[in-house]
C-alpha positions as CSV (number, residue, x, y, z in Angstrom):
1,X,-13.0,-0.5,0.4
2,X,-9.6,0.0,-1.3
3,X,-8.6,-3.4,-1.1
4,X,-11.3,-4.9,-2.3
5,X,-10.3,-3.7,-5.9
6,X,-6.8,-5.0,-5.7
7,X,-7.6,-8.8,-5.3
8,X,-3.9,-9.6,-6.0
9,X,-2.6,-8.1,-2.6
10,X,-5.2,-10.2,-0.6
11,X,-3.0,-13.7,-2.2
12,X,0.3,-12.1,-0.9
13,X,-0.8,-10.7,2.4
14,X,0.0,-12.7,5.8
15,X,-2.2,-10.7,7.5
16,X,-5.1,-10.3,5.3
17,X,-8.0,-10.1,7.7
18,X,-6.4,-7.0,9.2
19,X,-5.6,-4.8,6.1
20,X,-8.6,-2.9,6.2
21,X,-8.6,-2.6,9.5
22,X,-5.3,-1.0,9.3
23,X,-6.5,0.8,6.2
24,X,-9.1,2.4,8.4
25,X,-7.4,3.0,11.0
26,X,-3.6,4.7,9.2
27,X,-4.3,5.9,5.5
28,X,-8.1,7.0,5.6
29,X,-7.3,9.7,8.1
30,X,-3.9,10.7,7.0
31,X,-4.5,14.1,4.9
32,X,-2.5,12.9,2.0
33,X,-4.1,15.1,-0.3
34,X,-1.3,16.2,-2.8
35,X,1.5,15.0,-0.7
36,X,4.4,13.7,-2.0
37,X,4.9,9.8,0.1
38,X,8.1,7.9,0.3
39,X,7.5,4.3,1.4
40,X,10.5,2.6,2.6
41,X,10.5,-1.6,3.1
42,X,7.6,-1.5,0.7
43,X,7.0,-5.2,0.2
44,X,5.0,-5.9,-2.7
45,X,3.5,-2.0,-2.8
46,X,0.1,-2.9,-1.1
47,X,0.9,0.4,1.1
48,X,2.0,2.4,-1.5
49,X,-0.7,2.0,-3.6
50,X,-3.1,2.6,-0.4
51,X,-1.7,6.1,-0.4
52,X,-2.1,6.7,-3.6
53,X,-6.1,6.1,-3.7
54,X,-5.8,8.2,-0.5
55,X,-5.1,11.6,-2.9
56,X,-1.1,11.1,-2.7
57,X,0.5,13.3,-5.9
58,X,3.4,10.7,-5.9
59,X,4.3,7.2,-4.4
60,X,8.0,6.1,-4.4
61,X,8.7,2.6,-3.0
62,X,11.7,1.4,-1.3
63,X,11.9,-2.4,-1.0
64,X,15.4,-4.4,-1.0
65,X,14.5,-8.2,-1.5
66,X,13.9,-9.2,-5.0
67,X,11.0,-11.5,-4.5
68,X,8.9,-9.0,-3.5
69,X,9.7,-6.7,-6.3
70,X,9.1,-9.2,-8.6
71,X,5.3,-9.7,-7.1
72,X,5.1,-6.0,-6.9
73,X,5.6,-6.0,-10.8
């Protein structure tokens, strides 16, 4: 499962018994196969690195407050 190999995203998530649940049920069936993915109010780039493993060419994250750039980093 995708998020079991980013650990780090499980400390930061408020909702952390539903990721893969909504892993399941949003990214796995999205073709995202070469796509090009802009993900706007990122947070700390759980999502963004979710498409990524999901065959996105390219991730750009959007994400205005500080704190979570700096976990994101």
């Amino acid at each position: 499962m995708f998020f079991n190999d980013y650990p780090d995203f499980c400390a930061n998530d408020l909702w952390s018994e539903n990721r893969s649940h909504r892993y399941n049920a949003i990214i796995k069936p999205m073709c995202l196969k070469g796509a090009r993915v802009l993900d706007l109010a990122s947070n700390w780039g759980q999502w963004t690195f979710a498409a990524l493993d999901a065959g996105a060419e390219s991730v750009v994250g959007v994400e205005g407050r500080e704190s979570n750039i700096q976990i994101a980093h």
